[in-house]
N, C-alpha and C positions, 0 to 999 in steps of 0.2 A: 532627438535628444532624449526622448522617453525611451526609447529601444537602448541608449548606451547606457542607462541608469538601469534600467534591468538587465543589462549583459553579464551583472556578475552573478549576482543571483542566478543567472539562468548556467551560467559554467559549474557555480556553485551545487547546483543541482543535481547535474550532469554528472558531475565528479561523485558527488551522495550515493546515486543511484548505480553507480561502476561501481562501489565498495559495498554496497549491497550485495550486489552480486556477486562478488568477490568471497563477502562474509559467507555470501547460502553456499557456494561450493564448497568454503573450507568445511562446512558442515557437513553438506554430504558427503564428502571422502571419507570424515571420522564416522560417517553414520554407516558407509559401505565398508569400513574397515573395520568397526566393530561386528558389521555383521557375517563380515567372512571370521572373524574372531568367533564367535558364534554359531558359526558352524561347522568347524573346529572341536570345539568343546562338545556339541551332539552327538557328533559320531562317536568322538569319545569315552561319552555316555552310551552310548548306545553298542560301543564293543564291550565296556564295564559289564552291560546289564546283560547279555548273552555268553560272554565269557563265564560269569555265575551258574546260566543256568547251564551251560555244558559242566562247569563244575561239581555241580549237581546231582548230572546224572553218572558221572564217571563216582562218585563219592561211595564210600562206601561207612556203617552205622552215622548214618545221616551228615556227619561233619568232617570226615576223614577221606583223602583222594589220593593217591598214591605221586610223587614225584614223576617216574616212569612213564605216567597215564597224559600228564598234562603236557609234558616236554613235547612230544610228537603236535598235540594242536598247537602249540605258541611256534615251532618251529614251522608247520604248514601256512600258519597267517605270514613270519616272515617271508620263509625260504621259498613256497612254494610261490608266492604272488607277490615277490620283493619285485622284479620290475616295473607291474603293471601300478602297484600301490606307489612306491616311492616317487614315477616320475608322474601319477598324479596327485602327487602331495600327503601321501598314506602314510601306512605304517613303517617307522624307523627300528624302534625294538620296543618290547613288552616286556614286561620286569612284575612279579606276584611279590611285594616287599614285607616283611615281618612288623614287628613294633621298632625295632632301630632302624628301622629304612634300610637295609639290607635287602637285594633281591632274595627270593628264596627259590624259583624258577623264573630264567630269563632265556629270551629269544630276540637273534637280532644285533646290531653296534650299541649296546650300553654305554660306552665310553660320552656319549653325547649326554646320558645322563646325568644332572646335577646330582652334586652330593648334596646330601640331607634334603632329600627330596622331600620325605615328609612333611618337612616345616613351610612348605608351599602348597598350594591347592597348583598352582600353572608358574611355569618358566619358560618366559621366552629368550631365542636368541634371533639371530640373523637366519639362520639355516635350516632351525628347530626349534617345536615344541613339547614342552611336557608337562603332561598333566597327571595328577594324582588322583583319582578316582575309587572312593567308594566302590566293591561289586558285593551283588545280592548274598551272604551268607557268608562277608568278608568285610564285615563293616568297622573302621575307625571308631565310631563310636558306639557301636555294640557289643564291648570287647567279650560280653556270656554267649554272644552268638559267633563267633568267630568259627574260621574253619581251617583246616591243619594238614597243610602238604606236607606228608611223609616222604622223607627218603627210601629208599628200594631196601629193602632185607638184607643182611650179610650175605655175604656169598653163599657160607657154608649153612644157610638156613635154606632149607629143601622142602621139608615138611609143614602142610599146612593145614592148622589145627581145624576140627570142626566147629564151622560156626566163623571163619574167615572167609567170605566166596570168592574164589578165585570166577572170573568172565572174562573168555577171550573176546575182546569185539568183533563186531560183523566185520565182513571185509568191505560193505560201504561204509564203515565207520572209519577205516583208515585211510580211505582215498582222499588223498590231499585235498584234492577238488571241493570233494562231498565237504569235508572239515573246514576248511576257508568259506564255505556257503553258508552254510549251518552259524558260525560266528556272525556273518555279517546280516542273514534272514531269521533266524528262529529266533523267535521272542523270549523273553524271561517267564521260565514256568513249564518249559517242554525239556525232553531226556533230548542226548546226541540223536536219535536215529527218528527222531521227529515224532513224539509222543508223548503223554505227561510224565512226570517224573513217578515212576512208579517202584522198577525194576530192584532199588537198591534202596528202598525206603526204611530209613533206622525203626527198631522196635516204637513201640507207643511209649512204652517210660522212659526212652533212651537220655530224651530231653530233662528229664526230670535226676539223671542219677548224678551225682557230684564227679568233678573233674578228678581223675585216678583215684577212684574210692573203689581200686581190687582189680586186679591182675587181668580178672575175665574181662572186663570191658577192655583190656588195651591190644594194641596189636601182638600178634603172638611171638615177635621177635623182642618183645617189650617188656614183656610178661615177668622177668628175673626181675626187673628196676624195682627200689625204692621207689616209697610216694614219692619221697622229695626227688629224687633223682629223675622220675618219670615226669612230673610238673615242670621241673630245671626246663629237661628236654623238651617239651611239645611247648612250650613257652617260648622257643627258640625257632618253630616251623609255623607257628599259628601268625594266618594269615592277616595282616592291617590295612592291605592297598593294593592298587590295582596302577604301577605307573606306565603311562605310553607314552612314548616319543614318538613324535610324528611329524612330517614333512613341511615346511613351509614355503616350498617353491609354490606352487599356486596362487597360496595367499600373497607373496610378493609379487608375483604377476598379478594378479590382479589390483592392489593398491596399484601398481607401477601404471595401468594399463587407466585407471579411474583417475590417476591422478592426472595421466597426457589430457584427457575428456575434458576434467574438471579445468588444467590448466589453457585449454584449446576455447573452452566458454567463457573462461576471463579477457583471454586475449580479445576474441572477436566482440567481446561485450565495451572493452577499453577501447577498441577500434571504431566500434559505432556512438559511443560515446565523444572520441573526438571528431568523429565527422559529422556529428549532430553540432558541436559547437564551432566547427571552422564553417557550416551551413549556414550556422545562428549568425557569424562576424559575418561573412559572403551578401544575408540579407538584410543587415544594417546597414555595409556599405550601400549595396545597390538601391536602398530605401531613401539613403541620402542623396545618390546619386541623382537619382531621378527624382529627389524634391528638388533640390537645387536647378535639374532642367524645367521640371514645371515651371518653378520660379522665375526663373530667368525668360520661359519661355511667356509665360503671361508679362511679364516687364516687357520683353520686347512690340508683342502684342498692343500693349498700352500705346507703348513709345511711339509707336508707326501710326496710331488714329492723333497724338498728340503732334507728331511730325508732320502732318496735313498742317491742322491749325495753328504750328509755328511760322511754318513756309508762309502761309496767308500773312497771317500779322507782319512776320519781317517785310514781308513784301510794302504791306500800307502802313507800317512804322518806318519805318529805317529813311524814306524817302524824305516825309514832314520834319521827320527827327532831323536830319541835315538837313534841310533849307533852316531849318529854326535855329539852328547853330550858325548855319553859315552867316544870317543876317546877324545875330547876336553876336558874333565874332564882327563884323564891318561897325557896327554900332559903339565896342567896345573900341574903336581904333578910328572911330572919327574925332577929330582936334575939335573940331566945332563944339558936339554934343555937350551939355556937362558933366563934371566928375560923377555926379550921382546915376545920369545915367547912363554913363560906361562905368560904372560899379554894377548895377543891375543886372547889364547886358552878358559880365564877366559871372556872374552869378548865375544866368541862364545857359550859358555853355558848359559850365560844372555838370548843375543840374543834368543837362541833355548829355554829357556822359556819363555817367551816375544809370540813367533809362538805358541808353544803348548798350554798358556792359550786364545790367541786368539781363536786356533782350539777349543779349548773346550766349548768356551763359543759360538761358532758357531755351535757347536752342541749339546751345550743344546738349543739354540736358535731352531733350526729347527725340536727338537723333537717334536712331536706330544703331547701334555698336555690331558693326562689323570684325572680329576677332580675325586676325592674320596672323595667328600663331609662328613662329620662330623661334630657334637656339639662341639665348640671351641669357647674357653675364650679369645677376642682378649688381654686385658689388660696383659691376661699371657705371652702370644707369642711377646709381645711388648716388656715387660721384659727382655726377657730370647736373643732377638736379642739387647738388649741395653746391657746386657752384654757380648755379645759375641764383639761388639765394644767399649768395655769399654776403651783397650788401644789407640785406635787412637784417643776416645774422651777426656783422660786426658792428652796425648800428645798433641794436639792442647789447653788444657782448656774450653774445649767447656761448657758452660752450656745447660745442656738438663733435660727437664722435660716435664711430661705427663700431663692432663686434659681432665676433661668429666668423664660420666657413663663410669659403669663397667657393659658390657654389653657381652654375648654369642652371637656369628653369627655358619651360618652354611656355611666350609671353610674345603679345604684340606690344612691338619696343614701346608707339608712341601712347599707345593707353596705358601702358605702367609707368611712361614716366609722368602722366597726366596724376596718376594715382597717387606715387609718391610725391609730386609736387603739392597735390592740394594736402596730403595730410602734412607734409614737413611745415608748407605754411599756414597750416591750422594750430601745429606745436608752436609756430616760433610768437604767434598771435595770443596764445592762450599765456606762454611764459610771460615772466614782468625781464627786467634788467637782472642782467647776470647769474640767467634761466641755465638749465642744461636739459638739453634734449640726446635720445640716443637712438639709433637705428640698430637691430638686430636683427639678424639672418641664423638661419641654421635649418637642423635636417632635422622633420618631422618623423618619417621614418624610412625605409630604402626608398622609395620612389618618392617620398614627398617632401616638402620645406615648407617651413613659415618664415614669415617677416613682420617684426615688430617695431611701432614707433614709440616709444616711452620719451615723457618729461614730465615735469615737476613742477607743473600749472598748479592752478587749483582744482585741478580734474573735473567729472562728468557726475552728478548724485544716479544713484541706482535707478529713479524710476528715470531718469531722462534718458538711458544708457542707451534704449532701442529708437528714441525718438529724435536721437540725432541725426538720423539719416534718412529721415524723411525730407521731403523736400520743403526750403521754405523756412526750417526752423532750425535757429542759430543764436548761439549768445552773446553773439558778439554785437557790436552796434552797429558797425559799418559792413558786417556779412551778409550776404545776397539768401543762407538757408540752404545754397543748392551744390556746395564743393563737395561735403560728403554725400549727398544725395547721387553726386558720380560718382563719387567713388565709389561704391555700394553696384551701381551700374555697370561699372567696368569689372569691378571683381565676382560678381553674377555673370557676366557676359561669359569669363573665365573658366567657371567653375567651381572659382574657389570661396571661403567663406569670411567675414570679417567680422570685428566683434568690440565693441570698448570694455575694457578691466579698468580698475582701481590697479594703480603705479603705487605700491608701500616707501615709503612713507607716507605721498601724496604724490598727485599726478592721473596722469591718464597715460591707457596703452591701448593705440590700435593695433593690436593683432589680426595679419591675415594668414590664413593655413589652405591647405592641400594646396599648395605652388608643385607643380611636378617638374622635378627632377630630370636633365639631362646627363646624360654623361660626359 
């Protein structure tokens, strides 16, 4: 009984510790998906910050890189390692964007790019991401530092003035290979060909001279413009961002692949969780199972040293008992004697049945209950003991009737109808005149049934509740103590359990349960 008042708590538990685990997974997918998120945005970072310094070295008076110069590396990052990049998750296109978010050099499917890209730092989709990135000497928010892809020269401008350096690069500067390396190993602060930035380093005041303050600082095809007209222009090429778009097959493989993981740990976690509590029901049943046999098995134990010293006594009772009756019976029947005593004599033969059904019922009590289980129809056996107290129940007027399924258990016929006999005559003793008692049957659950006798006595008080079925103690006047005392015995015998409740309004109910079920 203690094991079924903790069974909810203990499911209760069960269930606790599965959502627990539940909750830590859904955690770590979001923690493993931020962190492939995260490493996403490094590389990111990390082409931002080396794309600068190659722009750097290509630059010429310190902030100026020619259009021409850059197109060839943004095209060798896409074209030249678009397979091996994209199908593992790499570069889609690279876009150098102005102050209106405008590309100024792009390489690569742009179409994937959002517009107004600027107005995000990241944009994700299903297929792609893009991010906006700060690169060293092209800073969003250094707009005095900023740096200025020029467009190629007119055509017809041939001549180049001194003091513009024209540098053909090495020829490992243009091998694809070399430039896809160089982007993804050389750190921020080295020239293209693997060196500090030296080569193209603007004059020492260059920093210091105001934006088109005179013809000689601008490029030499530049030279005729107006200030204002020069400022328009390099307003229009001066660099604000660095946007990549980039693949997110990987990343969704991998969420995809953490989430089977994560989803495979729940399962098996739900899985051992209910086989911990179909374990938990398994060893309650069996716990009861096997008190019930102890039980039963010490009662019978008892019964067999009790059944020695029945056998004795019936033996040297039963004998004296009838001689004593049988003389008390001729006494009461002799003309001669007088009325007084053949009254006495009639008063000794009561008495000495009154001892002999005591004896008897003390040693059906003490036999040994042999159980010879059989298919039996309880509804029938109910019957056939409701007629066998047909008279007592229409001399008191009792209303009695059945309810429930009509259900087959498997029962030794003649000790259940012993059982239902002495509770129906325990009911019909307890009711006054125009009492109602009722019997009910039904299914406990697939394989078990119970049966209930309810009426509407004065019922049992709570502490007497366990103490009616001991032997010997009874409320009645004329009760021997010992009908529930078998009953108790035979349903022990059985296996099954019996119990008295409070009947609402009033009344008593003996309920017996785990009856098993035949088909």
């Amino acid at each position: 009984m203690e094991r079924n008042r903790r069974s909810p708590l203990i499911y209760l538990l069960l269930l606790g510790g599965w959502a627990l685990i539940v909750a830590w997974q859904i955690e770590e997918h979001s923690r493993v998906q931020e962190a492939a998120r995260n490493d996403l945005r490094s590389r990111s970072t990390e082409i931002g910050n080396t794309l600068g310094a190659v722009m750097r070295a290509l630059s010429f008076r310190g902030r100026q890189v020619l259009q021409e110069r850059l197109e060839p590396v943004l095209n060798e990052l896409i074209n030249g390692r678009t397979n091996e990049l994209v199908s593992s998750g790499g570069l889609i296109s690279i876009a150098l964007l102005n102050t209106a978010g405008e590309p100024i050099v792009a390489a690569g499917n742009t179409n994937l790019m959002p517009a107004g890209v600027l107005s995000e730092r990241e944009y994700w989709t299903h297929d792609s991401v893009t991010f906006l990135n700060p690169i060293e000497g092209a800073s969003v928010e250094n707009a005095t530092n900023t740096m200025v892809v020029l467009p190629p020269p007119p055509a017809d401008f041939t001549n180049a003035p001194r003091g513009f350096p024209r540098r053909e690069p090495p020829p490992d500067e243009t091998n694809s290979t070399n430039i896809a390396s160089l982007i993804l190993t050389n750190p921020p602060g080295t020239n293209a060909v693997g060196g500090q930035v030296s080569s193209n380093e603007p004059p020492p005041d260059f920093g210091n001279r105001p934006r088109g303050s005179g013809a000689r600082g601008r490029p030499p095809w530049l030279r005729g413009m107006s200030d204002a007209d020069y400022r328009a222009y390099i307003s229009k090429w001066e660099m604000h961002g660095l946007a990549l778009t980039m693949s997110t097959e990987n990343f969704q493989a991998l969420c995809v692949r953490d989430l089977w993981l994560r989803f495979i740990i729940a399962f098996f976690a739900g899985i051992s969780a209910a086989v911990a509590g179909l374990s938990w029901r398994n060893t309650i049943k069996t716990s009861e199972l096997q008190i019930r046999l102890v039980r039963a098995s010490e009662l019978n134990s008892h019964l067999k040293e009790m059944n020695l010293a029945a056998a004795g006594l019936a033996h040297e009772t039963r004998n004296p008992l009838n001689i004593i009756r049988g003389m008390a019976q001729m006494l009461s029947k002799e003309s001669s004697a007088p009325p007084e005593i053949r009254d006495k004599a009639r008063a000794i033969v009561d008495e000495t049945d009154k001892v002999t059904v005591q004896l008897n019922e003390f040693i059906n009590y003490s036999r040994p209950r042999e159980v010879r289980r059989a298919k039996l129809a309880l509804n029938s056996a109910i019957g056939e003991v409701m007629r066998a107290l047909g008279h007592d129940i229409d001399e008191k007027k009792i209303k009695l009737e059945t309810k429930g399924d009509f259900i087959s258990i498997e029962a030794d016929e003649q000790l259940l109808r012993q059982v239902l006999f002495n509770l129906l005559l325990n009911a019909v003793q307890a009711v006054g005149g125009a009492g109602e008692i009722q019997v009910v049957t039904g299914r406990q659950s697939a394989t078990e049934a119970f049966l209930e006798i309810r009426d509407n006595g004065p019922g049992v008080p709570p502490e007497r509740r366990r103490e009616i079925f001991k032997p010997y103690f009874t409320t009645h006047q004329k009760g021997t103590g010992l009908g529930l005392a078998v009953v108790q015995q035979i349903v022990l015998a059985h296996g099954w359990e019996i119990e008295c409740l409070p009947n609402e309004p009033k009344g008593a109910v003996f309920r017996i349960t785990h009856l098993k079920l035949v088909a």
